[in-house]
KEBA-317609 format. One record per residue (C-alpha): residue number from 1; y, x, z; residue in three letters. Coordinates in Angstrom, 2 decimals. Example, Ala and Ser with C-alpha at 12.3 -4.5 7.8 and 13.67 -1.06 7.14 Angstrom:
<atoms>
@num = 1	c2 = -4.50	c1 = 12.30	c3 = 7.80	residu = ALA
@num = 2	c2 = -1.06	c1 = 13.67	c3 = 7.14	residu = SER
</atoms>
This chain:
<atoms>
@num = 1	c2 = 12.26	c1 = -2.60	c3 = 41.13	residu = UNK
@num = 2	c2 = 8.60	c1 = -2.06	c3 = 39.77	residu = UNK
@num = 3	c2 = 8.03	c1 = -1.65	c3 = 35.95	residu = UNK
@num = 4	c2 = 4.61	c1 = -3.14	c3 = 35.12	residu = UNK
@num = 5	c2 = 3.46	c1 = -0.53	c3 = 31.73	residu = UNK
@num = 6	c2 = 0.80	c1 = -3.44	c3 = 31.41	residu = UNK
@num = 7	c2 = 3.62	c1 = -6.42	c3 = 30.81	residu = UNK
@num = 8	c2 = 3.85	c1 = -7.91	c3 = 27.44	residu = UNK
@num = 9	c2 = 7.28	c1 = -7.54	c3 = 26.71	residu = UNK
@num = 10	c2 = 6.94	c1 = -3.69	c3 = 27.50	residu = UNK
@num = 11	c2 = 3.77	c1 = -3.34	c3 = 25.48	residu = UNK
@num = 12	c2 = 5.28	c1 = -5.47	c3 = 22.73	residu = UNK
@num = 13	c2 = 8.66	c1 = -3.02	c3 = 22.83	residu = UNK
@num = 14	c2 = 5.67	c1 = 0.42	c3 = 22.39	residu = UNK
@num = 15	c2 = 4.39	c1 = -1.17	c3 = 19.48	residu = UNK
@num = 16	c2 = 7.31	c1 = -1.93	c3 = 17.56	residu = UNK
@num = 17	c2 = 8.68	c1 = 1.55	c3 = 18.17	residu = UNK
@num = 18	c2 = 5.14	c1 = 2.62	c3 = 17.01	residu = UNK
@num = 19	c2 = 5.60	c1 = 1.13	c3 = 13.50	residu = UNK
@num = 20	c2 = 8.95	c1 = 2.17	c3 = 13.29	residu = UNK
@num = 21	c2 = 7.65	c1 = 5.76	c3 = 13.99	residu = UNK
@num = 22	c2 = 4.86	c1 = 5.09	c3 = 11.88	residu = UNK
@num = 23	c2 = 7.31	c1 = 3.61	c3 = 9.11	residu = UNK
@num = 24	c2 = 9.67	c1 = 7.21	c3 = 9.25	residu = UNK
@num = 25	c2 = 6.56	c1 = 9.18	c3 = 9.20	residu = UNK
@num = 26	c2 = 5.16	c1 = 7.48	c3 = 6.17	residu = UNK
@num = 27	c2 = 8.49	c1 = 8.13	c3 = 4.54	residu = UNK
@num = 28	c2 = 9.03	c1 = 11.46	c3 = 5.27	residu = UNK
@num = 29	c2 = 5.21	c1 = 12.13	c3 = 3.92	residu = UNK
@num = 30	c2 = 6.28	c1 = 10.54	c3 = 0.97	residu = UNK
@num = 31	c2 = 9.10	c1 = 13.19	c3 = -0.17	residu = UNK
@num = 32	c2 = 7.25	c1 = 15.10	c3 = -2.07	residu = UNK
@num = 33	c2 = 6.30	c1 = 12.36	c3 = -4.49	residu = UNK
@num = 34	c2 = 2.92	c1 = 13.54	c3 = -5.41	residu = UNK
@num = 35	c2 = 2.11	c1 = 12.68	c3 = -1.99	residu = UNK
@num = 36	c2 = 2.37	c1 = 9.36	c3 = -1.96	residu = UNK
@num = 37	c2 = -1.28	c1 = 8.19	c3 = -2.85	residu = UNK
@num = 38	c2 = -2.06	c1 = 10.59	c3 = 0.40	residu = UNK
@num = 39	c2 = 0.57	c1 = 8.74	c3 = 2.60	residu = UNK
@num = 40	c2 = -0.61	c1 = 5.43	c3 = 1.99	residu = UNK
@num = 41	c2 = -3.91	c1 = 6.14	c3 = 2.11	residu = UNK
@num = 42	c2 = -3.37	c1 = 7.14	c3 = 5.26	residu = UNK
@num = 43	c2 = -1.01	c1 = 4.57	c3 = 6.22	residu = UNK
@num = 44	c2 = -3.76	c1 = 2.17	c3 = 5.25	residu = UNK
@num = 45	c2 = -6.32	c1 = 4.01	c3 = 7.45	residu = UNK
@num = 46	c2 = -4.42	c1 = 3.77	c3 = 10.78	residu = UNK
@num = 47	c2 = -2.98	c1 = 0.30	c3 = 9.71	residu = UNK
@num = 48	c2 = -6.63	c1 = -1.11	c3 = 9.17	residu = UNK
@num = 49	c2 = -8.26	c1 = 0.61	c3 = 12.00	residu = UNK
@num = 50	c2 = -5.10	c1 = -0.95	c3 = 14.20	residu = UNK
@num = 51	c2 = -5.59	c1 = -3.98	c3 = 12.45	residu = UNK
@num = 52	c2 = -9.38	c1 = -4.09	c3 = 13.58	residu = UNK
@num = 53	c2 = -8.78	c1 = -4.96	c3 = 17.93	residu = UNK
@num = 54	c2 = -5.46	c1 = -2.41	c3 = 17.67	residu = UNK
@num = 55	c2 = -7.98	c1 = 0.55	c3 = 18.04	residu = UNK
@num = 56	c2 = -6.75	c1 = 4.05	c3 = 16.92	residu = UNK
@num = 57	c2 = -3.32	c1 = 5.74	c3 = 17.59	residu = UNK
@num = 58	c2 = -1.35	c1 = 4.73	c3 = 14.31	residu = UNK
@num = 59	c2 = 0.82	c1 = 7.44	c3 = 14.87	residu = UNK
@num = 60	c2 = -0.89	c1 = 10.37	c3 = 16.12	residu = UNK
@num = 61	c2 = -3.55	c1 = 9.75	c3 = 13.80	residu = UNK
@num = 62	c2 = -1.43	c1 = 9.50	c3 = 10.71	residu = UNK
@num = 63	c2 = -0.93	c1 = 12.92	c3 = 9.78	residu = UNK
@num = 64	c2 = -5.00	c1 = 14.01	c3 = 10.27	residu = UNK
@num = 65	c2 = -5.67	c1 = 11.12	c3 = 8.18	residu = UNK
@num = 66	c2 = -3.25	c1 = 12.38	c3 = 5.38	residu = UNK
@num = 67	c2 = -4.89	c1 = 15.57	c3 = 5.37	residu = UNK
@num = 68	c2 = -8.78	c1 = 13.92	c3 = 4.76	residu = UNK
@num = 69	c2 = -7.63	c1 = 11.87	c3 = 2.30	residu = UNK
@num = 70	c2 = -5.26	c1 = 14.14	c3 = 0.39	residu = UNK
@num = 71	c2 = -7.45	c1 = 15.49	c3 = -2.58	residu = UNK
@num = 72	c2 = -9.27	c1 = 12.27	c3 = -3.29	residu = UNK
@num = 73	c2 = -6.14	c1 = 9.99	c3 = -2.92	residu = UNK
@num = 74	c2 = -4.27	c1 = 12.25	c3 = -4.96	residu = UNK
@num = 75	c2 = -7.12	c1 = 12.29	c3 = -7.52	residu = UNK
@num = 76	c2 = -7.41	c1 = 8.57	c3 = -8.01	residu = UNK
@num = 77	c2 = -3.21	c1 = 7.91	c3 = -7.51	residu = UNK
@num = 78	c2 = -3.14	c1 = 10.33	c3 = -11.07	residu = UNK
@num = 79	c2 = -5.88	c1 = 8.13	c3 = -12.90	residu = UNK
@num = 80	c2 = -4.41	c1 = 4.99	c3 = -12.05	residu = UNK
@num = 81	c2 = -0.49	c1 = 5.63	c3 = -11.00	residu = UNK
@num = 82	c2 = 0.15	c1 = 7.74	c3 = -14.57	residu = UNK
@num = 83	c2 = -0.86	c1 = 4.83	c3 = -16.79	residu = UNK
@num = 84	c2 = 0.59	c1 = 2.70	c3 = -14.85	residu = UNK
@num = 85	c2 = 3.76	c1 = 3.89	c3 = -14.86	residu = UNK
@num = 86	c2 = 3.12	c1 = 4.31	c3 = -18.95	residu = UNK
@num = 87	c2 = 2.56	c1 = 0.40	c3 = -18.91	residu = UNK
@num = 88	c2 = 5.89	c1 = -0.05	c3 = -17.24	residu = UNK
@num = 89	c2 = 7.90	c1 = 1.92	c3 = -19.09	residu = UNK
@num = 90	c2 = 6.35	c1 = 0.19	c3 = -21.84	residu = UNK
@num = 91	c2 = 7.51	c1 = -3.40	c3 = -20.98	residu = UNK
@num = 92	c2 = 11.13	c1 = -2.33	c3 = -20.17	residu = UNK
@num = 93	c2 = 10.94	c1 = -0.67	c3 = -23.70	residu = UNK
@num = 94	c2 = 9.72	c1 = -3.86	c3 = -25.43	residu = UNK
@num = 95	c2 = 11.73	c1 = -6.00	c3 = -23.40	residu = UNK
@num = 96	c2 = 14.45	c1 = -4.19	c3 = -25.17	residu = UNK
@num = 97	c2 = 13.37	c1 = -6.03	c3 = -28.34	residu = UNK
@num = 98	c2 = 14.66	c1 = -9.68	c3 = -29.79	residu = UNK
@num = 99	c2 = 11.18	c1 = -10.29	c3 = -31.65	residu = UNK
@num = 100	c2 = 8.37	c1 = -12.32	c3 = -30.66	residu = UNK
@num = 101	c2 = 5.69	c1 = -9.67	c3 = -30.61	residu = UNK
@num = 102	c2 = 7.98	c1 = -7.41	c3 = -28.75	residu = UNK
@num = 103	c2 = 7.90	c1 = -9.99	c3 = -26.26	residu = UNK
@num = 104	c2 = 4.09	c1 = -10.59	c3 = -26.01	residu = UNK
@num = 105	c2 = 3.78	c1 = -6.59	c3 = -25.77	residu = UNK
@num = 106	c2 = 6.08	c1 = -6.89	c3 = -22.94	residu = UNK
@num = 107	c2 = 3.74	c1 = -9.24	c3 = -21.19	residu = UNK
@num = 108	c2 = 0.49	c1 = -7.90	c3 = -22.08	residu = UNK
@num = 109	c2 = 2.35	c1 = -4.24	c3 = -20.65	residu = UNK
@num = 110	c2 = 3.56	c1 = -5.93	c3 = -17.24	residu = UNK
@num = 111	c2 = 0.45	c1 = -7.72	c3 = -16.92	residu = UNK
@num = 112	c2 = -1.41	c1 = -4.34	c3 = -17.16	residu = UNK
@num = 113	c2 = 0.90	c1 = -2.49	c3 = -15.26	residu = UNK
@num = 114	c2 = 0.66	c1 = -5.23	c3 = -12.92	residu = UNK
@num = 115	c2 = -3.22	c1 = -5.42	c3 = -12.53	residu = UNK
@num = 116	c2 = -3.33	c1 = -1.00	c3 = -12.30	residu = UNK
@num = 117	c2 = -0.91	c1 = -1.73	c3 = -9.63	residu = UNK
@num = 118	c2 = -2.97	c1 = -3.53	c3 = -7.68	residu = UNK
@num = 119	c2 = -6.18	c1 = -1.30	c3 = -8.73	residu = UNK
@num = 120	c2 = -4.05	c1 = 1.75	c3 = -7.04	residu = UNK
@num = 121	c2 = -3.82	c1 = 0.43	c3 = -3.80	residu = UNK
@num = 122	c2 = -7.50	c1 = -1.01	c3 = -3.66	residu = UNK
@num = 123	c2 = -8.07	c1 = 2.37	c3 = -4.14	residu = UNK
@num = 124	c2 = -6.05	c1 = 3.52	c3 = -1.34	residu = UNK
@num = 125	c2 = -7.60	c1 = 1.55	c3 = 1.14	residu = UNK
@num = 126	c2 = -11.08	c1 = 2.25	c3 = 0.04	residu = UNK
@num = 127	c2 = -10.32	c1 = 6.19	c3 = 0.70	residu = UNK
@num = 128	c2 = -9.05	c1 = 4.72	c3 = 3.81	residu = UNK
@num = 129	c2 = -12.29	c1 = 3.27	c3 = 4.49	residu = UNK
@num = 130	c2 = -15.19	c1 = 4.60	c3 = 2.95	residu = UNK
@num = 131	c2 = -16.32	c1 = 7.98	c3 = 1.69	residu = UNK
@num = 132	c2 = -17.71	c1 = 6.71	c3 = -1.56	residu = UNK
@num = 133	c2 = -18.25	c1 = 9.16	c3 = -4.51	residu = UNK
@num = 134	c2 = -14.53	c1 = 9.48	c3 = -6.45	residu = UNK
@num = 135	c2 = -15.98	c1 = 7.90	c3 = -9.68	residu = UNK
@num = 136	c2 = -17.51	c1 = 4.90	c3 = -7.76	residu = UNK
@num = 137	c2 = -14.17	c1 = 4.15	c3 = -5.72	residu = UNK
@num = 138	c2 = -12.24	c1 = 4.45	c3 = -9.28	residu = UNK
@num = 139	c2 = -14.42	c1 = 1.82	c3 = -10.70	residu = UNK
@num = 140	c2 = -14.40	c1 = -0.35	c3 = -7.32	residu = UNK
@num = 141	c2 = -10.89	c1 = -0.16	c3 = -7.36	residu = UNK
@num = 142	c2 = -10.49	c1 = -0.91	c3 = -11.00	residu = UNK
@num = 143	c2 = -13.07	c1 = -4.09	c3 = -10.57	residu = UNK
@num = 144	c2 = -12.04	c1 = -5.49	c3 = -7.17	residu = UNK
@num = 145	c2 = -8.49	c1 = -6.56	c3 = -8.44	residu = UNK
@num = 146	c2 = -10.88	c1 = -9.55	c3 = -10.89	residu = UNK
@num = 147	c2 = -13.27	c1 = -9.81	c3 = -8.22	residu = UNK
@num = 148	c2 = -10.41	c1 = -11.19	c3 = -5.57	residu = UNK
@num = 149	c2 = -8.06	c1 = -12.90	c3 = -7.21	residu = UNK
@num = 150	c2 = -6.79	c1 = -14.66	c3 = -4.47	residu = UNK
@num = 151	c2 = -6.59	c1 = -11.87	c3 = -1.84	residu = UNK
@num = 152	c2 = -5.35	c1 = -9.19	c3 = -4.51	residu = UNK
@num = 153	c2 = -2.65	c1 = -11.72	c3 = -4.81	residu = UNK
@num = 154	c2 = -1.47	c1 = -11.57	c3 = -1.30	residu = UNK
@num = 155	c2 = -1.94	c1 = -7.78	c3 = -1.22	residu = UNK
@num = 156	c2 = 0.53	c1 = -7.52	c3 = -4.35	residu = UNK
@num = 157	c2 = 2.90	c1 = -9.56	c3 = -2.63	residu = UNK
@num = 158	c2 = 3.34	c1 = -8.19	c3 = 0.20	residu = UNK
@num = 159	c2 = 5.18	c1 = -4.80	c3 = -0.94	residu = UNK
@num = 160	c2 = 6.32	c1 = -6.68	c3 = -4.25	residu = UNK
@num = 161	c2 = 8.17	c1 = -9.27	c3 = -1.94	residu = UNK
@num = 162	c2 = 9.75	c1 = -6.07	c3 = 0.13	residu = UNK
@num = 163	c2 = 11.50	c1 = -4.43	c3 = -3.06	residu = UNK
@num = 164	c2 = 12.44	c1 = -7.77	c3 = -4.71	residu = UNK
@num = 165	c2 = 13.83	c1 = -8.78	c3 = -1.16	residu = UNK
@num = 166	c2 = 15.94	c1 = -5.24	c3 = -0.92	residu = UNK
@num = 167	c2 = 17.11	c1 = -5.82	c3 = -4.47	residu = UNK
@num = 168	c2 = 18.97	c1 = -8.96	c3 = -3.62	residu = UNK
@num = 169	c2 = 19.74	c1 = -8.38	c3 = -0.56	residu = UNK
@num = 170	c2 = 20.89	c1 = -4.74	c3 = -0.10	residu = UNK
@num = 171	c2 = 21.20	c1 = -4.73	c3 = 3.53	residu = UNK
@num = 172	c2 = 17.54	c1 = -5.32	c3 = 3.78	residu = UNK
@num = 173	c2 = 16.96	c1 = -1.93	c3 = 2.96	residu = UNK
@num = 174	c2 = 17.16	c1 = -0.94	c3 = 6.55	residu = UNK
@num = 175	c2 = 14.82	c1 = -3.07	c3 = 7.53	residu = UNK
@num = 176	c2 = 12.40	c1 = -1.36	c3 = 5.04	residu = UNK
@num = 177	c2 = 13.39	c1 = 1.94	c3 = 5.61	residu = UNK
@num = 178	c2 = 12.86	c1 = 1.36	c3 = 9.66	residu = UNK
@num = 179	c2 = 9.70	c1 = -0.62	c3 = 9.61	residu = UNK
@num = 180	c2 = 9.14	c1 = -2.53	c3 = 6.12	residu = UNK
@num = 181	c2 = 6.66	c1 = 0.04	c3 = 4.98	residu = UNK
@num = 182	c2 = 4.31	c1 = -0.04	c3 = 8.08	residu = UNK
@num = 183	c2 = 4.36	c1 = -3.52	c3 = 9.09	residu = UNK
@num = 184	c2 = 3.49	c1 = -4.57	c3 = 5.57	residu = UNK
@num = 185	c2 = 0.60	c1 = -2.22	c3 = 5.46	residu = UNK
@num = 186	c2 = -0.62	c1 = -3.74	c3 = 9.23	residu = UNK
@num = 187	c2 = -0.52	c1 = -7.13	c3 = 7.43	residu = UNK
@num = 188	c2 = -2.56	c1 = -6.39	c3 = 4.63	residu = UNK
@num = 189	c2 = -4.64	c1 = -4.24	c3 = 6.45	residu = UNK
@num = 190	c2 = -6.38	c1 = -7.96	c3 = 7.12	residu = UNK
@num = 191	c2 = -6.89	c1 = -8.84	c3 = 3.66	residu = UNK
@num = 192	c2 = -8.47	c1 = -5.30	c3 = 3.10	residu = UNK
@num = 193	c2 = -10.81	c1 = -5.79	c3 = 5.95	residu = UNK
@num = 194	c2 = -11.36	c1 = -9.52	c3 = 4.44	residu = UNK
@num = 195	c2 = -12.35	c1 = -8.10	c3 = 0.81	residu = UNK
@num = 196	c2 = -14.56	c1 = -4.83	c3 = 2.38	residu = UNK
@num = 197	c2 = -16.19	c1 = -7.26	c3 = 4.42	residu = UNK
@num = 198	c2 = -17.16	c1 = -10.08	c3 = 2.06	residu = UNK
@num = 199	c2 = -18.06	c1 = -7.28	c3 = -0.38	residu = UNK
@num = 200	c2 = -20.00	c1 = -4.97	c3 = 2.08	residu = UNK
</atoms>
């Protein structure tokens, strides 16, 4: 019996293994935690380069793709991630509180927590994408979140809909810790290219 390397279902079976490499390697990249504006940078560089006629080797160009983008992803992950994280801890502190302006700060801190969110990874992708100046992809990534509403919606849900998912349904976590991460970076990877596109 012949085994055709060209056949769909075999090519189908190389790419899911591919993300689920690509999904362990992005975790394990991770573990450091100050890494992690690296990782997904880089995530986001194979994952939109894939994304673009599947050209690239996600996985064999993940790691050389960390290492470019490891002092100006880590850079822009501490201006945005740190008050971010402020923000947030500022909601679940107000949220702590009966009043009625406690609960207004809570919404103005989520909302802003919300919005840096999304500001970190527009900034990701851009050091996926481009080699602007640091200072002009901060301010890109701090103005694109306003500028597309709509897309910067979908790219929030995407990982937002992956932890809230895992949260009710435990079990799930496999799923994200075997391929969650990677295929929802290859799907927003298209709403990346949409906004870099429309803006270029």
């Amino acid at each position: 019996m012949k085994i055709d390397p060209e056949s769909r279902s075999l090519q189908g079976m190389s790419s899911f293994l591919g993300f689920v490499a690509l999904n362990l390697m992005y975790l394990a990249a991770c573990i450091p935690v100050v890494t992690i504006p690296a990782a997904t940078s880089a995530l986001y560089e194979v994952t939109i380069r894939y994304s673009d006629d599947e050209s690239g080797r996600p996985v064999k160009d993940f790691f050389p793709a960390f290492g470019r983008s490891f002092v100006r992803a880590t850079v822009l992950g501490l201006f945005l991630a740190v008050p971010m994280l402020l923000l947030a801890a500022s909601a679940v502190f107000w949220a702590s509180h009966p009043s009625l302006l406690a609960g207004a700060a809570t919404v103005i801190a989520t909302l802003a927590a919300v919005y840096l969110f999304a500001a970190f990874l527009f900034a990701m992708a851009l050091t996926a994408a481009f080699t602007t100046p640091l200072r002009q992809a901060l301010k890109n990534a701090l103005l694109l979140p306003a500028a597309e509403p709509v897309r910067t919606f979908g790219i929030l849900l995407i990982p937002i809909a992956l932890v809230c998912i895992t949260i009710v349904f435990p079990m799930f976590g496999v799923v994200l810790v075997t391929i969650g991460f990677s295929i929802g970076a290859y799907a927003t990877a298209f709403l990346f290219r949409s906004v870099f596109a429309r803006r270029g």
